[in-house]
C-alpha positions in Angstrom: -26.1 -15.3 55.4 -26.1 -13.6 59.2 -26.3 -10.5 59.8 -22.1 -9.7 60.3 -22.0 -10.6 56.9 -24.1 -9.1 55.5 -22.6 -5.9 57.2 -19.0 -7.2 56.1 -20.0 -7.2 52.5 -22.1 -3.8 52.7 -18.8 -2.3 54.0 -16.3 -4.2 51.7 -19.0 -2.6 48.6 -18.3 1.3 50.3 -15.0 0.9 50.2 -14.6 -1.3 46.6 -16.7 2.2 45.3 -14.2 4.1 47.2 -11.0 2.6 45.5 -12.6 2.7 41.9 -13.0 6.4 42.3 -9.4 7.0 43.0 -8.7 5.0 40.3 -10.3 7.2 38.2 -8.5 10.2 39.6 -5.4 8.2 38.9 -6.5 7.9 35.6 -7.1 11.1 35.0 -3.5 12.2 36.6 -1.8 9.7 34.2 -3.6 11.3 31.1 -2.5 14.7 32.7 0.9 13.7 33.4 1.0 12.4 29.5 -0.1 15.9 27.9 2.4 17.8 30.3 5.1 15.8 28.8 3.9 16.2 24.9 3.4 19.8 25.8 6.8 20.1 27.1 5.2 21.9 30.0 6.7 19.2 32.5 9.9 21.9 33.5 7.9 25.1 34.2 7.4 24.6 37.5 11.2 24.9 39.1 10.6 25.2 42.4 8.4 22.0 44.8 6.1 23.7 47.2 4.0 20.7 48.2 1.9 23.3 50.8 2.1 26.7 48.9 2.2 25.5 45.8 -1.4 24.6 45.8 -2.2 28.3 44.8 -1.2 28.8 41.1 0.2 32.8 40.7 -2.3 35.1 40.8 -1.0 38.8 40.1 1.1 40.2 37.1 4.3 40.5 39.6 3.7 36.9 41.1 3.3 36.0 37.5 6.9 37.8 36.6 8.5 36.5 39.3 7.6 32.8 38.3 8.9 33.6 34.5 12.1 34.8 36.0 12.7 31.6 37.9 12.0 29.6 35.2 14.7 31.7 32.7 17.5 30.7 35.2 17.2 26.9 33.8 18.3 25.2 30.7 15.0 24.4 29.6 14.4 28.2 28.9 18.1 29.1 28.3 18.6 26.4 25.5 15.3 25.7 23.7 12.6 28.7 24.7 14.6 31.7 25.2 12.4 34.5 24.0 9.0 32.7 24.8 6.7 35.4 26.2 5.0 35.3 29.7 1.8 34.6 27.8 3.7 31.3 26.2 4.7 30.3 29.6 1.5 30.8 31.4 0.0 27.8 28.6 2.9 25.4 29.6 2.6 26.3 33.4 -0.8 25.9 33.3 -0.1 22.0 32.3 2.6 21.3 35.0 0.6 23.2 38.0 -2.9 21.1 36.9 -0.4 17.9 36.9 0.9 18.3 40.6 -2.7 20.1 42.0 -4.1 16.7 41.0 -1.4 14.7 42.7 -2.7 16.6 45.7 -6.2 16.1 44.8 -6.0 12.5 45.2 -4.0 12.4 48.5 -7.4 14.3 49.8 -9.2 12.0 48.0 -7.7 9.0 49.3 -7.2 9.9 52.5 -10.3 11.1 53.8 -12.2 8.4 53.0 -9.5 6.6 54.3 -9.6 7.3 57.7 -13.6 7.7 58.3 -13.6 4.4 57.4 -11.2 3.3 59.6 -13.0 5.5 62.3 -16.6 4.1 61.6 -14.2 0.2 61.6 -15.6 -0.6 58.3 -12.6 -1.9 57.3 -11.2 -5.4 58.1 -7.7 -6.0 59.4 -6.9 -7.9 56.6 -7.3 -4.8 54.6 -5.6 -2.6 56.3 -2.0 -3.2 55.3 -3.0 -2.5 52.0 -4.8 0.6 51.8 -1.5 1.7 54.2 0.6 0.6 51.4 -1.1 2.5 48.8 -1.0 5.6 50.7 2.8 5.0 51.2 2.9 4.2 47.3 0.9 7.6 47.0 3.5 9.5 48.8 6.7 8.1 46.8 4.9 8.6 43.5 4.9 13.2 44.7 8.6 12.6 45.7 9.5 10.5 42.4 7.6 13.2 40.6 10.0 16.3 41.9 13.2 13.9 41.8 12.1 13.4 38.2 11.7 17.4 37.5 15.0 17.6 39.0 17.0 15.9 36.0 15.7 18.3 34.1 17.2 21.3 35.7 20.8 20.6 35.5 22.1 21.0 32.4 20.1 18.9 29.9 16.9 20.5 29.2 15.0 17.2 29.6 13.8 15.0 32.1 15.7 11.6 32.1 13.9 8.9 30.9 14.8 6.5 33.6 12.5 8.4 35.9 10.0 9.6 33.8 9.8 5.8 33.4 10.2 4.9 37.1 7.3 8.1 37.6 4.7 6.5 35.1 5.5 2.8 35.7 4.7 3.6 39.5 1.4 5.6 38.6 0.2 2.3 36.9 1.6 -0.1 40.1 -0.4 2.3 42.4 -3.6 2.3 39.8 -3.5 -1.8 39.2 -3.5 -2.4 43.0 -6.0 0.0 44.1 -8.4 -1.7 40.9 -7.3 -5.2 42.1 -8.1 -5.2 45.8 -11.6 -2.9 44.7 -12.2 -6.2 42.2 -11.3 -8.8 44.7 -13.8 -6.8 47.4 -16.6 -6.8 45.2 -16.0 -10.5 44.0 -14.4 -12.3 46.2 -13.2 -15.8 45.9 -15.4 -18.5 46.1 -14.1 -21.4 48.0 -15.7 -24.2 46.8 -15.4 -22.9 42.9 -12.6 -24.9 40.5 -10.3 -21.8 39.9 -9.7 -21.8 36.0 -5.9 -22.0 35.0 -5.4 -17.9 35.0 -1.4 -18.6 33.8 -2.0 -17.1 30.2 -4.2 -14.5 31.7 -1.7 -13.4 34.5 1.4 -13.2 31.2 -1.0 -10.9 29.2 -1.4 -8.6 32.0 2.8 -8.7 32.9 3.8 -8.2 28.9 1.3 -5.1 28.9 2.7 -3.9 32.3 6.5 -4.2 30.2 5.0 -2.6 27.4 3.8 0.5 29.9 7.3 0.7 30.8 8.1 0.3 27.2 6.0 3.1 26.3 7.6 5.4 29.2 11.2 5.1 27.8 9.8 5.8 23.8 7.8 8.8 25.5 11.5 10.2 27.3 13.4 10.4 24.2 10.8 10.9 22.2 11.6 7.8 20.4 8.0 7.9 18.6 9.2 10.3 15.7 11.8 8.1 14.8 10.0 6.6 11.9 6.0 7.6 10.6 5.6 4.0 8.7 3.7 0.9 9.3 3.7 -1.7 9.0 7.7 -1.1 7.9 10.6 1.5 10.0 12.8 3.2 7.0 11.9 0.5 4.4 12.9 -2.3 6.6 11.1 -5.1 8.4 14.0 -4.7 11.1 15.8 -1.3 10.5 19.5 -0.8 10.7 21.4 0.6 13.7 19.5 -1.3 16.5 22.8 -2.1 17.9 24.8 1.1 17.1 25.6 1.8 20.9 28.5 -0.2 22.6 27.6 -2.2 24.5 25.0 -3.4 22.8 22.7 -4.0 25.8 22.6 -0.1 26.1 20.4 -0.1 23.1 17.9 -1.4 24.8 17.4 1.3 27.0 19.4 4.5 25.5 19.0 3.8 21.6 15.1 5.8 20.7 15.4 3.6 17.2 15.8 0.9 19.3 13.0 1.4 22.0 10.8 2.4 18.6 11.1 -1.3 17.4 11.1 -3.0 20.6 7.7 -1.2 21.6 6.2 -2.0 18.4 7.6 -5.7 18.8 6.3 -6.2 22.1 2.6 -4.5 20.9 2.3 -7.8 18.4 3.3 -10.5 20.9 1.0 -8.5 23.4 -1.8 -8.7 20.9 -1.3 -12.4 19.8 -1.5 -13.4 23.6 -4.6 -11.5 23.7 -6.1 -13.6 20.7 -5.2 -16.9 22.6 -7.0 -16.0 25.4 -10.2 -14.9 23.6 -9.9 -17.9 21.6 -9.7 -19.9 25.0 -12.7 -18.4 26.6 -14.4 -17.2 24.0 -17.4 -20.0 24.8 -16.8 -20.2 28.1 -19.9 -20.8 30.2 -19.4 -18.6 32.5 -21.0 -15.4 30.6 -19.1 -12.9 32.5 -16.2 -14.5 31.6 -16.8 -14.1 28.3 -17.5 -10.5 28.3 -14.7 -10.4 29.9 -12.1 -12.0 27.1 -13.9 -10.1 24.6 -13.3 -6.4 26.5 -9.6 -8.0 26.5 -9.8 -8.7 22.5 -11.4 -5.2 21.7 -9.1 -2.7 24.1 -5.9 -4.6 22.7 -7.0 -4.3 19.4 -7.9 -0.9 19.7 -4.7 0.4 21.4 -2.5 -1.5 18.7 -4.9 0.6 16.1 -4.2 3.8 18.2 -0.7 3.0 18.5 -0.2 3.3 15.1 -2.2 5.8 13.9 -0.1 7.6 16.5 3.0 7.1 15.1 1.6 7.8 11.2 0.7 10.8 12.1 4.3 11.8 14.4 2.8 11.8 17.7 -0.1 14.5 17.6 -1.1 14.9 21.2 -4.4 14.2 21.2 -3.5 11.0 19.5 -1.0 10.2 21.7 -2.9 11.0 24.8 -5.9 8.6 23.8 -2.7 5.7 23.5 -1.9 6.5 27.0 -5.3 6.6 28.5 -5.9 3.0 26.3 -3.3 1.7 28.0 -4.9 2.3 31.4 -8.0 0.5 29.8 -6.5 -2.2 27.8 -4.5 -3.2 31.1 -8.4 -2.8 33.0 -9.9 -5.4 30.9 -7.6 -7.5 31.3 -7.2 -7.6 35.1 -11.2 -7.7 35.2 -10.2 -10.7 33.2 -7.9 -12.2 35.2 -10.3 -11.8 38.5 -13.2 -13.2 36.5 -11.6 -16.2 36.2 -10.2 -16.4 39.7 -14.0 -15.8 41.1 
């Protein structure tokens, strides 16, 4: 190995370490972004600053004034009229820690960013991504507001489509940061047979579907629905799946509907994770195998939390740990996936 490459790799390393700590930031915002919506704090904030909004109130009359805004929406108006500035402070406290993190990881991202590209440690093949996910950055702040918006209308709740669109972006920008950080620190070798990765790259798409899954369940708060497993009211398949006309609308608008789909898709998820561990599972590659069986544990372990979750009608710290083993379960298996493309 000369020297240039040795420099190329020492420099692809910095910024791999780079990317994996904004991933972790982005973790942390999607478990935030999952407690301010149990906590129903997501409406508090009514007004987007994205300069002066980085300092929270501070006095007893910037305090009042940020409770009277808030009672001129429906959110206050039609489900916490008479809440107490006290009560509000606890659900503004949620909402405000939510976006100062979104602005956290702009700085976080983009200071890195551009010493790196001032020092050149970053190749020109490169560049057009880390541009991309700072473009991606800046749509996921506006889909955030234009998501807080639907909320301030009439209907005291956020629509689902974008609290969907909001959280199925998070996890776009989190994959792609954690894929090109994985491909830096392990890049393809060209003279090694690439394993077939075909079952591997559906188990990572069906959990991705069952994020967005999740997201829709989460917006109309389709998890109370029914507190049984392995059975919803009694039934294997519960009546009214297809009460909406027409009946495609179920799949999106009906929350008994999105209950069973999500639990649906959480078994076919989980078999497809059993064929893969049973394809690799003596593979003799040994990081592959520690691979597929970090696939086989985090699936079976979000399928446990899932349920306990819905058991127990969505307590939020159970519900928080199903949304943060999502980010993990979908980890291990793109760890998987570059493993056997390595």
């Amino acid at each position: 190995m000369n020297t240039s490459q040795i420099v190329s790799n020492s420099n692809n390393r910095q910024v791999a370490t780079w990317l994996f700590v904004v991933c972790a930031f982005v973790f942390s915002m999607i478990m935030v972004g999952g407690v301010t919506r149990l906590t129903e704090s997501g409406l508090s904030m009514v007004n987007w600053q994205p300069i002066s909004g980085i300092i929270p109130p501070l006095t007893e009359v910037e305090w009042n004034a940020e409770f009277e805004a808030y009672k001129q929406y429906p959110e206050y108006q039609k489900v916490n009229m008479g809440m107490d500035l006290d009560e509000f402070k606890s659900i503004f406290f949620w909402e405000y820690a939510h976006r100062l993190l979104g602005r956290l990881i702009g700085v976080v991202f983009a200071v890195p960013f551009f010493i790196f590209l001032l020092k050149s440690k970053i190749n020109s093949s490169l560049k057009p991504h880390l541009w991309g996910m700072m473009f991606l950055g800046g749509c996921q702040g506006l889909l955030g507001w234009w998501m807080v918006k639907s909320g301030l209308v009439d209907r005291p709740d956020v629509s689902h489509y974008r609290l969907t669109a909001h959280l199925g972006l998070a996890f776009v920008i989190y994959v792609y940061m954690f894929w090109v950080a994985l491909r830096l620190i392990a890049p393809q070798s060209e003279n090694k047979l690439i394993r077939r990765q075909g079952l591997c790259l559906l188990y990572v798409i069906l959990l991705f579907i069952q994020v967005l899954l999740g997201g829709l369940v989460a917006g109309l708060n389709a998890g109370l629905i029914s507190d049984t497993w392995p059975l919803m009211m009694g039934q294997i398949i519960p009546d009214g799946l297809f009460y909406y006309d027409p009946w495609y609308m179920n799949l999106f608008n009906n929350p008994l509907t999105l209950h069973f789909q999500h639990r649906t898709f959480a078994y076919a998820v989980g078999i497809i994770g059993i064929a893969l561990w049973w394809n690799y599972r003596s593979d003799r590659d040994k990081k592959i195998v520690i691979a597929v069986n970090m696939v086989l544990v985090t699936i079976f372990l979000q399928i446990i939390l899932g349920v306990l979750t819905i058991i127990n009608m969505v307590p939020i710290p159970l519900a928080a740990a199903h949304q943060a083993g999502a980010v993990v379960t979908l980890s291990a298996g793109l760890y998987l996936l570059d493993r056997l493309r390595s």
